[in-house]
Backbone as CSV, one residue per row, in Angstrom:
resi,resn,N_x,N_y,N_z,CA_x,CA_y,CA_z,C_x,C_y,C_z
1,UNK,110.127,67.209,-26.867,111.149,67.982,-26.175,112.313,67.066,-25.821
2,UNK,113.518,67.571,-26.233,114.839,66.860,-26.027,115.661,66.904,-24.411
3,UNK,115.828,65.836,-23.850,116.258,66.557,-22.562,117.703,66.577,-22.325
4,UNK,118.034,67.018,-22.004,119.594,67.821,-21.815,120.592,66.798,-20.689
5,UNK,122.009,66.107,-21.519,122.680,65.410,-20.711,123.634,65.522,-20.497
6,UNK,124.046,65.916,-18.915,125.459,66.654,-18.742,126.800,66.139,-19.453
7,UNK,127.875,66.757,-20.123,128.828,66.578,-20.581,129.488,65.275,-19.973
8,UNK,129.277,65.418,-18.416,130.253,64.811,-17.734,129.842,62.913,-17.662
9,UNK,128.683,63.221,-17.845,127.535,61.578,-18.135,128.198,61.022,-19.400
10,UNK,128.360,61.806,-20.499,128.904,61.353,-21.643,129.940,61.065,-22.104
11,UNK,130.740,61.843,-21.253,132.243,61.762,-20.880,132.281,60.244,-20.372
12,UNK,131.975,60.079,-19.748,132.085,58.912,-18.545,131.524,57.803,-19.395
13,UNK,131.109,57.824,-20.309,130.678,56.607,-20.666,131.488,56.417,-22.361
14,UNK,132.186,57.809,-22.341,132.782,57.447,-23.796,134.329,56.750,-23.322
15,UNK,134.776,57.188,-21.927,135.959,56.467,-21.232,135.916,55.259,-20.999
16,UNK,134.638,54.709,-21.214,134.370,53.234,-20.877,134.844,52.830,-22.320
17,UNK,134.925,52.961,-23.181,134.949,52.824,-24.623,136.520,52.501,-24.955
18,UNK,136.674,50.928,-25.588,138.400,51.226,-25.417,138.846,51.821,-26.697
19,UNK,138.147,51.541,-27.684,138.479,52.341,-29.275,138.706,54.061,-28.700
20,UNK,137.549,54.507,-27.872,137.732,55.750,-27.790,138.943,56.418,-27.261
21,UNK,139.147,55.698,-25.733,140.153,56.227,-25.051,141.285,55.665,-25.933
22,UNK,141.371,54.446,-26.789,142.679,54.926,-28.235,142.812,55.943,-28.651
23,UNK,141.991,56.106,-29.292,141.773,57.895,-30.495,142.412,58.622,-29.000
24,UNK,141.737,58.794,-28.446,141.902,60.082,-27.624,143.078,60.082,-27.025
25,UNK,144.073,59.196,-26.273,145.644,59.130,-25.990,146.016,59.231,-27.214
26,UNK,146.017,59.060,-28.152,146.501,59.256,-29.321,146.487,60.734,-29.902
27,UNK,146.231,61.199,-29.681,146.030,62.670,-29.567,146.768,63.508,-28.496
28,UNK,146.978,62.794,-27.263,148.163,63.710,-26.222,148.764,64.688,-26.978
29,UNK,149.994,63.907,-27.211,150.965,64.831,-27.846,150.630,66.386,-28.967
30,UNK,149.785,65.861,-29.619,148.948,67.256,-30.340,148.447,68.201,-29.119
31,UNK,148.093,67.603,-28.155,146.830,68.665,-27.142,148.229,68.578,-26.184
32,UNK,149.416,68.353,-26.248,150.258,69.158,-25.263,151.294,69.834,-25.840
33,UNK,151.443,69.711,-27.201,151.912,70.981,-27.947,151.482,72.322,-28.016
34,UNK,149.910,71.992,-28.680,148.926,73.608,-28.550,149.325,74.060,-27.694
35,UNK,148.731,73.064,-26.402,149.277,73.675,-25.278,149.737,74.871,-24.883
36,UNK,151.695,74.069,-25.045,152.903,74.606,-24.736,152.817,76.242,-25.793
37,UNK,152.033,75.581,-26.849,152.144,77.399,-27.897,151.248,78.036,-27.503
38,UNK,150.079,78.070,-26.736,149.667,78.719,-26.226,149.926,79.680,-24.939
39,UNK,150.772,78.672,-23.939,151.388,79.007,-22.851,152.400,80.293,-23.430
40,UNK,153.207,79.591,-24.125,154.591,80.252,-24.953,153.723,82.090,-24.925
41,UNK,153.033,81.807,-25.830,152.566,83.351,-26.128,151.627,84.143,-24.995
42,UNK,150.958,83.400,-24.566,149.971,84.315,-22.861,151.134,84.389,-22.001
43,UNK,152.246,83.564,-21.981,153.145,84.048,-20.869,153.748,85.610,-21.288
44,UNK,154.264,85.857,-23.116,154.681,86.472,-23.564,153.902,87.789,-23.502
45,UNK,152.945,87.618,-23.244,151.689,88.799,-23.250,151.192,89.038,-24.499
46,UNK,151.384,88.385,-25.605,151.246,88.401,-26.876,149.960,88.590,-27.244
47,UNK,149.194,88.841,-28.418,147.597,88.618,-29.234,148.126,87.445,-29.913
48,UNK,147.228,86.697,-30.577,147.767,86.047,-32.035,148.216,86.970,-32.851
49,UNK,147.476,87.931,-33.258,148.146,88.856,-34.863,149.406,89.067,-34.018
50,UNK,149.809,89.664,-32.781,151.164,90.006,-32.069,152.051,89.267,-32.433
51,UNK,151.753,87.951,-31.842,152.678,86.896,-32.268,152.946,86.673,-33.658
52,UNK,152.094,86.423,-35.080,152.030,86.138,-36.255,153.383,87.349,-36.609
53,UNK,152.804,88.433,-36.425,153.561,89.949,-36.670,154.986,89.363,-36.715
54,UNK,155.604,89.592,-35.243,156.599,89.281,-35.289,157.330,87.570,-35.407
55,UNK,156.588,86.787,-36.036,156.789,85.691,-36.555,157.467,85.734,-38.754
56,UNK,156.600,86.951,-39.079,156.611,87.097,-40.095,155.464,85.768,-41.118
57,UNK,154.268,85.739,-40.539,153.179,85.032,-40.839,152.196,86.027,-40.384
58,UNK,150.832,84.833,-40.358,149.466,85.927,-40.345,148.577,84.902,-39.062
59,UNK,147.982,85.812,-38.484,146.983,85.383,-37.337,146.059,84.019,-37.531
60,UNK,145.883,83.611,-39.165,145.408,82.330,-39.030,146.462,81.165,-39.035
61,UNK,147.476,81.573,-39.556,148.609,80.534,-39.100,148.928,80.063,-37.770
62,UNK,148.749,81.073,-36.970,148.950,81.086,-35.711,147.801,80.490,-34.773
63,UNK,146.419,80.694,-35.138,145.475,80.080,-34.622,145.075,78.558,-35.013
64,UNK,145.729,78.095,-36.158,146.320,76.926,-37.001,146.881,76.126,-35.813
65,UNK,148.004,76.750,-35.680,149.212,75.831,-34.651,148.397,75.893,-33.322
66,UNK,147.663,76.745,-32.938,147.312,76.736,-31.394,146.093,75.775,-31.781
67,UNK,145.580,75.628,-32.548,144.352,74.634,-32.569,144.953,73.242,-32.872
68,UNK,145.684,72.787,-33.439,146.254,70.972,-32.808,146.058,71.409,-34.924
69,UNK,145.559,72.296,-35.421,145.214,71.738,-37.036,146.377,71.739,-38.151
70,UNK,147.595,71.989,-37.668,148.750,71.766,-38.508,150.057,71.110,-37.343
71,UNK,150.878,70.989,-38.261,152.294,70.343,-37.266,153.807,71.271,-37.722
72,UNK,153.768,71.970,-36.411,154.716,72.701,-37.189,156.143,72.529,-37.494
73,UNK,156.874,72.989,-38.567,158.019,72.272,-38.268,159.208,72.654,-37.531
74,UNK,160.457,72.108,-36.686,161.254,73.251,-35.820,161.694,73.787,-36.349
75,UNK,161.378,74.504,-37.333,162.226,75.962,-37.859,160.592,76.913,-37.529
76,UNK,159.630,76.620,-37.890,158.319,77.336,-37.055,158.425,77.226,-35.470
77,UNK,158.601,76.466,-34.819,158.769,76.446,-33.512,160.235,77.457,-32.858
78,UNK,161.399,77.031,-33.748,161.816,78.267,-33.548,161.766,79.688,-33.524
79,UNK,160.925,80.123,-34.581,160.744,81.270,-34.921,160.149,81.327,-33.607
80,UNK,158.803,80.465,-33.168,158.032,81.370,-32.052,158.684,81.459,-30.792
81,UNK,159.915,80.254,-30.727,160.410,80.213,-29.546,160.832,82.162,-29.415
82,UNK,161.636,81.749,-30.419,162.703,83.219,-30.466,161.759,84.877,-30.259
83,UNK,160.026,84.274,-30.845,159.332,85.533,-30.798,159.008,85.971,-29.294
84,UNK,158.921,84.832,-28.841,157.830,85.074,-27.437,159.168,84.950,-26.294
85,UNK,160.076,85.481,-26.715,161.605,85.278,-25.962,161.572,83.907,-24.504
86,UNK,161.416,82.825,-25.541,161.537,81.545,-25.130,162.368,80.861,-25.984
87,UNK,162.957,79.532,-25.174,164.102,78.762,-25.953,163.443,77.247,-25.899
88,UNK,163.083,76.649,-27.110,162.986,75.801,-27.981,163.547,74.280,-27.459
89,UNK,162.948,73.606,-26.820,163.995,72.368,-26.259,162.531,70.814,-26.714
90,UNK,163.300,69.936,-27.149,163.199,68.651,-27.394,163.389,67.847,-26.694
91,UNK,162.632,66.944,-25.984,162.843,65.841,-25.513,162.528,64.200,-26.005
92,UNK,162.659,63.065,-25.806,162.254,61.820,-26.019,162.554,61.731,-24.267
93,UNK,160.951,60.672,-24.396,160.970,60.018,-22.733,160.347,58.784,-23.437
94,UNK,161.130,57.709,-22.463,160.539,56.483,-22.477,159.614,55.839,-22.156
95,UNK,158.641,55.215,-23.088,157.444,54.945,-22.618,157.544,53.621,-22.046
96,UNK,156.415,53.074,-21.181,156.602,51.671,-20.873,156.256,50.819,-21.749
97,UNK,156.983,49.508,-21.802,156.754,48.456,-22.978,155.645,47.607,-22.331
């Protein structure tokens, strides 16, 4: 019998890990995009097919971009800005050296 170890035990010991916590900051920016396209469309009251619809794409495209598994480009980000009647903004912030 296998015994069962909370997420949070494993968590905690994969943060100890410096390769890991690489990979994984390395990844921010993907997991605060989804994010923001996720936000974008639940604020909008949207479904995915809703959103895809009036994107002129299809519901796995859309579950694509909300899952971190493609990068979209800003002419896709526009479109959704413009779908989910949101406006599209870019930033650069400086990181510390």
């Amino acid at each position: 019998m296998s015994k069962t170890i909370p997420f949070e035990k494993i968590a905690a010991k994969w943060r100890k890990d410096p390769e890991f916590m690489r990979e994984y900051d390395a990844l921010e920016e993907e997991f605060a995009l989804a994010t923001a396209l996720i936000k974008a469309r639940s604020d909008a009251g949207l479904t995915q097919e809703e959103l895809a619809k009036r994107m002129g794409t299809t519901q796995s495209v859309i579950a694509r971009l909300e899952g971190g598994k493609s990068r979209p480009s800003t002419t896709t980000l526009a479109k959704l800005a413009k779908a989910t009647g949101t406006r599209l903004r870019v930033s650069f912030e400086r990181v510390g050296v």
